[in-house]
C-alpha positions in Angstrom: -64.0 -11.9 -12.1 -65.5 -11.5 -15.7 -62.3 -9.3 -16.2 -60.1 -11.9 -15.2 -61.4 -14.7 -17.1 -60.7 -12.4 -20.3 -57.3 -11.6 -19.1 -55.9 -15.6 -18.4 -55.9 -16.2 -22.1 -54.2 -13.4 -23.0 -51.5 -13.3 -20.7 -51.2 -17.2 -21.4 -50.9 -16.5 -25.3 -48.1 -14.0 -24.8 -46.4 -16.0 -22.8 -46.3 -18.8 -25.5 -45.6 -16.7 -27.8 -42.5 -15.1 -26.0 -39.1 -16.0 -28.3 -36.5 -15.0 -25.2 -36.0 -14.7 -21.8 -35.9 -11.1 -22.0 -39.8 -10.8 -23.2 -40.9 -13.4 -21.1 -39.2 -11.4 -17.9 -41.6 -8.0 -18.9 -44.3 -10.7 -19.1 -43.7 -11.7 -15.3 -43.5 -8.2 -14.5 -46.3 -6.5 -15.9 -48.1 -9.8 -14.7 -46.9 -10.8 -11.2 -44.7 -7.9 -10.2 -45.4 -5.4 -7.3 -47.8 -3.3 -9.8 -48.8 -6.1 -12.0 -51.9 -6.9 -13.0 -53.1 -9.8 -10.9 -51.0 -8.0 -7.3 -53.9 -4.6 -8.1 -56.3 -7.2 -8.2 -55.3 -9.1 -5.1 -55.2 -5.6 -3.5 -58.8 -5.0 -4.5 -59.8 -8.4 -2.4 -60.4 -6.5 0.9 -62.8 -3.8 -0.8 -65.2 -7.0 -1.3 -68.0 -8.7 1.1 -66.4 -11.6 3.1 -69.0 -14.2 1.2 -67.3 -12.7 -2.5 -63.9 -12.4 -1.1 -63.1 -15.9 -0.4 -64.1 -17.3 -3.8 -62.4 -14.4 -5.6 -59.5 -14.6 -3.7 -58.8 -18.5 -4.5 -60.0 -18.0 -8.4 -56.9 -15.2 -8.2 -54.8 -18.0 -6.2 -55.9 -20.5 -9.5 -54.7 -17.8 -12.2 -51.7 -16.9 -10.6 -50.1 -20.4 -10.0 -51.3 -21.6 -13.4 -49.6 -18.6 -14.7 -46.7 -18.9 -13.1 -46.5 -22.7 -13.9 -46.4 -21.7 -17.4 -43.6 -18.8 -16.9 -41.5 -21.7 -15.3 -42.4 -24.2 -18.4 -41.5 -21.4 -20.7 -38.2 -20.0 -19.3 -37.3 -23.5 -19.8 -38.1 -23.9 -22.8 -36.2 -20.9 -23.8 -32.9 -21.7 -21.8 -32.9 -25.2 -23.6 -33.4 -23.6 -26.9 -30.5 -20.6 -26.2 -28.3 -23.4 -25.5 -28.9 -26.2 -28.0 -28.0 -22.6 -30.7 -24.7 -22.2 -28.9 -23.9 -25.9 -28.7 -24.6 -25.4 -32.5 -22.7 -22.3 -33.1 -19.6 -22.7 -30.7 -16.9 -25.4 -31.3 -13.1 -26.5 -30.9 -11.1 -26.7 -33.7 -9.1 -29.3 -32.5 -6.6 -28.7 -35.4 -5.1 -25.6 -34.3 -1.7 -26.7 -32.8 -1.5 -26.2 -29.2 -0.3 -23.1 -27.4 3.3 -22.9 -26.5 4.8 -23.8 -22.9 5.2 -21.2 -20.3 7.9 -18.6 -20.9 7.6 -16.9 -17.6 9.6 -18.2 -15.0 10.1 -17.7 -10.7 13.7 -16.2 -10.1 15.1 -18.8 -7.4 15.8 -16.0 -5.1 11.8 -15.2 -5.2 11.2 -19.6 -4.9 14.1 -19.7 -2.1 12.4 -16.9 0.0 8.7 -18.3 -0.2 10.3 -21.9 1.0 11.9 -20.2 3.4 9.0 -18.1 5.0 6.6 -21.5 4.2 8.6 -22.9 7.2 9.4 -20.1 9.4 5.1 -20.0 9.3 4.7 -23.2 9.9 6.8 -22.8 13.0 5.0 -19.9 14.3 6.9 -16.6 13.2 4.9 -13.5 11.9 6.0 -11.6 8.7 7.8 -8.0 9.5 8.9 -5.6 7.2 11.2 -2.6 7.2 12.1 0.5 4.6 15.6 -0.1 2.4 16.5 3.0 3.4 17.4 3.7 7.1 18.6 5.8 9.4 21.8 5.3 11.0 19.6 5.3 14.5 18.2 1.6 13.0 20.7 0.5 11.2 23.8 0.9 13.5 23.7 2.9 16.9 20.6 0.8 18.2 22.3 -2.2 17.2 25.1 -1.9 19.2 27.3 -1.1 16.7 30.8 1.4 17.9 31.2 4.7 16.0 34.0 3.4 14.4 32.9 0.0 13.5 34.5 -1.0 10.0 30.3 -1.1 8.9 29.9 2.5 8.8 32.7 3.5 6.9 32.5 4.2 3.0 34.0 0.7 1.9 31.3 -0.9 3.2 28.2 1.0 3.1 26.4 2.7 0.6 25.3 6.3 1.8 23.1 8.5 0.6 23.9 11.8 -1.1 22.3 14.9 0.7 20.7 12.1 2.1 21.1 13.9 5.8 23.0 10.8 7.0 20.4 8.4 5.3 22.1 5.0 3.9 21.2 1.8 2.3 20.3 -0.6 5.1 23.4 -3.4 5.4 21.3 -5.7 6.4 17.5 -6.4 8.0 18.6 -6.3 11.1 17.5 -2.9 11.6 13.8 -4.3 11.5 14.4 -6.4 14.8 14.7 -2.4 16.4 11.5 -1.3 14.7 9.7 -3.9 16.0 10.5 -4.1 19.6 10.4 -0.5 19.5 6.2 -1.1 18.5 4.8 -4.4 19.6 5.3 -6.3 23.5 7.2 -9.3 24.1 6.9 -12.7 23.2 7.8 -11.6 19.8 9.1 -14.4 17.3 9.1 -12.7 13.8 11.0 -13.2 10.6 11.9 -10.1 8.0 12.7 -11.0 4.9 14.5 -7.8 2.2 17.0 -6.4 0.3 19.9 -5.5 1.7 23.3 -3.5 0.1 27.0 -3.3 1.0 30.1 -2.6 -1.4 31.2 -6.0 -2.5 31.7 -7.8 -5.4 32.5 -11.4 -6.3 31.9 -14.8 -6.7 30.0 -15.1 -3.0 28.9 -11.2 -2.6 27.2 -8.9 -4.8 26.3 -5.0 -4.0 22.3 -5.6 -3.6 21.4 -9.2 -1.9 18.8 -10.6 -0.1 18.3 -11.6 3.9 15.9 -12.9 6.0 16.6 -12.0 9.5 15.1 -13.7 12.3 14.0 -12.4 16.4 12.5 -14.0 19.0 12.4 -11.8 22.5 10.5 -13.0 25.5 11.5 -14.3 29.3 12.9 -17.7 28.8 14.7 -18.4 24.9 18.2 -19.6 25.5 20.8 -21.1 22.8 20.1 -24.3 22.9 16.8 -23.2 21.4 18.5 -20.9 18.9 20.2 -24.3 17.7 17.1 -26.1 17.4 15.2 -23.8 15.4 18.5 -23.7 12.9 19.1 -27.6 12.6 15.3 -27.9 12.4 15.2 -25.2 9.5 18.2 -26.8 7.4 16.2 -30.5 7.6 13.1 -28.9 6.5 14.5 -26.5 3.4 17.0 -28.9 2.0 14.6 -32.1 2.9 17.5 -34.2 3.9 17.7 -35.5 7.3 21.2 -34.6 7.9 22.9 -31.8 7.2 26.4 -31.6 7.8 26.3 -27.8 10.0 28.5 -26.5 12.2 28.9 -23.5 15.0 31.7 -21.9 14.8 31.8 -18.8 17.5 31.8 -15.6 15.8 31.1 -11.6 17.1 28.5 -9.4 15.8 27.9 -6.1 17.7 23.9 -6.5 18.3 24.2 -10.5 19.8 26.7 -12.0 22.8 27.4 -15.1 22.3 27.1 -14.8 19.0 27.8 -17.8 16.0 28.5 -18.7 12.5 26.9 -21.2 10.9 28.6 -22.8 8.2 26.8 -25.8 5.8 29.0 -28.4 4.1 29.2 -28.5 0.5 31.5 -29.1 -2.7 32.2 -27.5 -5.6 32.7 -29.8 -8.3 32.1 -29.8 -12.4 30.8 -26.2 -11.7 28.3 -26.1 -9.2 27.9 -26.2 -5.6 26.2 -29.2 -3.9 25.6 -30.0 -0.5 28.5 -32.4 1.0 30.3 -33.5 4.4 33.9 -33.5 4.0 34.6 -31.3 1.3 34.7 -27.7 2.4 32.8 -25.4 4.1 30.1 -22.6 2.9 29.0 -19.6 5.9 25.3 -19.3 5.5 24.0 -17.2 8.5 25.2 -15.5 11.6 23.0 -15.9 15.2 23.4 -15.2 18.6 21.3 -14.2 21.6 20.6 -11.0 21.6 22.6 -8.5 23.3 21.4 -6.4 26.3 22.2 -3.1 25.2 19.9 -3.6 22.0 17.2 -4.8 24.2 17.2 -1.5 26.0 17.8 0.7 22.9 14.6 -0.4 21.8 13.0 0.4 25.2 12.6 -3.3 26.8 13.8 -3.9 30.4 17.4 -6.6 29.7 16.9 -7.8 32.8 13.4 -8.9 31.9 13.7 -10.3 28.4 15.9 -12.0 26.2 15.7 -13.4 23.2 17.7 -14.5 20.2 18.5 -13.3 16.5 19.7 -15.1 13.2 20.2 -13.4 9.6 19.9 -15.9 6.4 21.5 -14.8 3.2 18.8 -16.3 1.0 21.4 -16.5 -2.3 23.6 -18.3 -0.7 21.0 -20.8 0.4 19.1 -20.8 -3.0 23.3 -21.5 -4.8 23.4 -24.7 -2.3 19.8 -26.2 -2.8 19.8 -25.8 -6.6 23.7 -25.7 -7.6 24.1 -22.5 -9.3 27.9 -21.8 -8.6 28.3 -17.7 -9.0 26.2 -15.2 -7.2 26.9 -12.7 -9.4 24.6 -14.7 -12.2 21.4 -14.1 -10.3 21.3 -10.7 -11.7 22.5 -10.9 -15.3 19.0 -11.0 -16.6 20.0 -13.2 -19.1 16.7 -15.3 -20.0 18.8 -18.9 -20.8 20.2 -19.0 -17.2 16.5 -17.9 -15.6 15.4 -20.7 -18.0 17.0 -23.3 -16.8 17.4 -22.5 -13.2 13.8 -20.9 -12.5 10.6 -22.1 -11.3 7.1 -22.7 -13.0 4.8 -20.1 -11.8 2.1 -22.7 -10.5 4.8 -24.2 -8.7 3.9 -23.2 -5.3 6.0 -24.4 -2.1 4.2 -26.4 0.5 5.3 -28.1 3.9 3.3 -30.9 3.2 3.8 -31.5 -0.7 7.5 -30.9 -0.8 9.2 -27.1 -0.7 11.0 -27.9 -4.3 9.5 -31.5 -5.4 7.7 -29.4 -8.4 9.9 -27.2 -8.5 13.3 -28.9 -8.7 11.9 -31.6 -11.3 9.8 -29.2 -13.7 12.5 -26.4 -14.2 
C-alpha cells in the first residue's frame, strides 16, 4: 500500500487543479473507471493472504470514497463557476422593441372541422378516411344510386379524363361503403374531406368540405339519429336552443331520409343564427337503406344503422357570420385576418369550442 499512499496526493492535486468538467471526467476515469487505477488494484485484493487482504481492502475502501468525495466537491465547484460566467456573459436587452403579433392564422373551415370532430369524439365516433378520387363502384352504384340519377351526369360531377371512369368523389359518402366493406358492426364513425361537384354561387362552390357520419349495428332507429343531431347543434353553436327543423327529403343510399335546416338571418351582411327569419339546409340524414347495407356485404335483415352528411362551410358561415361561401377561397390575407383563428387556439369540450377563438380573431 506504499504505492497507494504515493498515488492519493497526486490524484487529489489533479483533481484540484482541474479548470472544467471535461478534465475532471478523464480524472474519474483513469481513477475510478472499469480500468482505473484504484478498480486494478481492487482486483489485485484476492492474490493477497486473508490477514493482508482485509486491511488493504478497507485502506482502498478509504482512498476511493475520499476521492470520490472530492470529484463530487469539485464538479461542483466547476458547475457553479460555468454558470456564475454565463450569468455574467448572457443578458436581455430589454430595449429591443418586442416581436410583432402572430401573422399566421387557422382558416375557419380547418377551426370549424376540429370543433366538429372535438364533439363527434367526445360522443364516441372513430375517425375514417377515404381517397378524393373514387370509383363509380363507391361513389354511386353501392350507394344506391340509379344509372341515370341526375348525380352522374356531367353538370354535376367532375370526371376524370382517361381517368377509366375515375371521378371526383361528390361527397364522403362513399367512405360509409369502404368501411363496412372492412370492419364488423357496431360501427359509429365520422369522415370528414373534400368533396367536388359543378356549382357555383353564393351557398355552393366547386371544391367544399363534408363530414359524413355512420352508425350500423342491430338496434339504431331515428329517434336516435335525431338525438345525436339536436345534441350536436347545442354543443357546436353553445346555445341551448337551436331553432332546427326535419323536413322529409330523398337521397338514394337512406329511406326515410331528412333535411335538416337551421334558422338564421341575413342582415347588415352576414349570416347569424335566428328563429323566425328564414331558413338555411345544413345536412341531409336518414337511416340507412337496405340495399347499401348489402352492397357492402352486411346481412339488411341483421343490421341497420343510420347516416348524416354536414357541409362544414355552411356551418362555419352560421357560427362566425361570414355571408359568401365563395370567400373562403379567395386567399385574400385581410378577410383570413379577420375571420381566422390564432394557431394556439385549440377547441375543447370543456373550455368552450370557439370562446378563444371567437374573441381573439
Amino acid at each position: 500500500m506504499d504505492t497507494l499512499e504515493t498515488l492519493k496526493p497526486d490524484i487529489l492535486k489533479k483533481i484540484e487543479e482541474a479548470d472544467s468538467l471535461t478534465v475532471l471526467d478523464d480524472i474519474r476515469v483513469a481513477v475510478l473507471g472499469k480500468k482505473g487505477t484504484l478498480t486494478e488494484m481492487m482486483k489485485t485484493l484476492g492474490q493477497l493472504p486473508p490477514e493482508e487482504r482485509k486491511m488493504a481492502g478497507q485502506t482502498l475502501n478509504l482512498v476511493k470514497t475520499e476521492i470520490g468525495d472530492a470529484l463530487d466537491a469539485k464538479k461542483k465547484a466547476l458547475e457553479e463557476k460555468e454558470l456564475e460566467q454565463r450569468l455574467a456573459t448572457e443578458s436581455v436587452d430589454v430595449t429591443l422593441p418586442i416581436r410583432p403579433q402572430q401573422q399566421g392564422r387557422i382558416h375557419p373551415i380547418a377551426q370549424v372541422m376540429e370543433e366538429m370532430l372535438t364533439i363527434f369524439a367526445q360522443m364516441g365516433f372513430e375517425l375514417a378516411e377515404g381517397p378524393d378520387i373514387e370509383d363509380d363502384f363507391h361513389c354511386f352504384e353501392a350507394l344506391n344510386f340509379p344509372h341515370d340519377h341526375p348525380a352522374r351526369q356531367m353538370q354535376a360531377t367532375f370526371f376524370m379524363q382517361d381517368g377509366d371512369g375515375l371521378i371526383l368523389r361528390t361527397h364522403t359518402s362513399p367512405v360509409q361503403i369502404r368501411t363496412m366493406e372492412k370492419k364488423q358492426p357496431p360501427i359509429r364513425i365520422v369522415a370528414p374531406g373534400r368533396v367536388y361537384r359543378c356549382d357555383y354561387d353564393m351557398t355552393h362552390t366547386p371544391m367544399f368540405h363534408q363530414i359524413e357520419g355512420l352508425v350500423i349495428d342491430k338496434e339504431t332507429n331515428m329517434g336516435h339519429l335525431k338525438g345525436v343531431l339536436v345534441d350536436f347543434m347545442k354543443r357546436f353553436f353553445e346555445v341551448d336552443d337551436v331553432p332546427m327543423r326535419f323536413r322529409p327529403s330523398f337521397f338514394p343510399f337512406t329511406e326515410p331520409s331528412a333535411e335538416v335546416d337551421i334558422g338564421c338571418s341575413r342582415e347588415n351582411g352576414e349570416f347569424k343564427i335566428e328563429a323566425g327569419k328564414g331558413w338555411m339546409e345544413v345536412l341531409g340524414c336518414g337511416m340507412v337503406h337496405p340495399n347499401v347495407i348489402k352492397n357492402s356485404g352486411l346481412d339488411p335483415n341483421e343490421y341497420q344503422g343510420f347516416a348524416f352528411g354536414f357541409g362544414v362551410d355552411r356551418f362555419a358561415m352560421l357560427k362566425y357570420g361570414i355571408p359568401d361561401l365563395r370567400s373562403f377561397f379567395d386567399a385574400d390575407m385581410r378577410w383570413i385576418k379577420h375571420y381566422g383563428f390564432l394557431p394556439l387556439d385549440v377547441p375543447t369540450v370543456t373550455s368552450g369550442l370557439s370562446l378563444n377563438g371567437g374573441q381573439k380573431r
